[in-house]
C-alpha positions, 0 to 999 in steps of 0.5 A, spaced: 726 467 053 724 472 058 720 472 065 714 475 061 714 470 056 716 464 061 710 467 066 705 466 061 707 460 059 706 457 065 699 461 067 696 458 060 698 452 062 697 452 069 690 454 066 689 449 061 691 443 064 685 445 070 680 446 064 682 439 061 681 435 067 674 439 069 671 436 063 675 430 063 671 429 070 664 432 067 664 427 061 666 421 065 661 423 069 655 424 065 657 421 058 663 416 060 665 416 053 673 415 050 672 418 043 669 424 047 674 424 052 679 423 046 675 429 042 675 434 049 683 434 049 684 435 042 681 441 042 683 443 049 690 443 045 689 445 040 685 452 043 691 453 047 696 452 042 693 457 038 691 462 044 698 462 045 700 464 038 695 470 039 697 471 045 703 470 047 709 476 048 713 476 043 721 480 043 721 485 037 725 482 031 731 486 028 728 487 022 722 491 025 727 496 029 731 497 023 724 498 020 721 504 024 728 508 025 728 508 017 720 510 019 722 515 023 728 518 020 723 519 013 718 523 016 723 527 021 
């Protein structure tokens, strides 16, 4: 893993983490309800798990590089 990927893992949740307990506070607040409470970090999970799919850095697969070499001896 490289320090880019390691950064934005931490950054996301970092992040995350503080949006979670910004609307566990909001809903112990105003609604004071468990099964919403349950509701918001299941999706603040799974929104940050898929964030992080989309998003994330990636390192090429050799089979990708093998890929555009033989792109790029085809169209020399």
């Amino acid at each position: 893993m490289k320090k880019r990927q390691l950064k934005f893992i931490l950054a996301l949740t970092f992040l995350s983490v503080i949006i979670w307990i910004i609307g566990e506070f909001i809903i112990g607040e105003l609604f004071n309800s468990f099964a919403l409470s349950v509701i918001w970090a299941v999706i603040c999970l799974i929104l940050c798990c898929a964030y992080s799919l989309w998003k994330c850095p990636r390192e090429p697969d050799e089979d990708d590089d093998e890929h555009l070499k033989n792109q790029q001896k085809e169209d020399k």
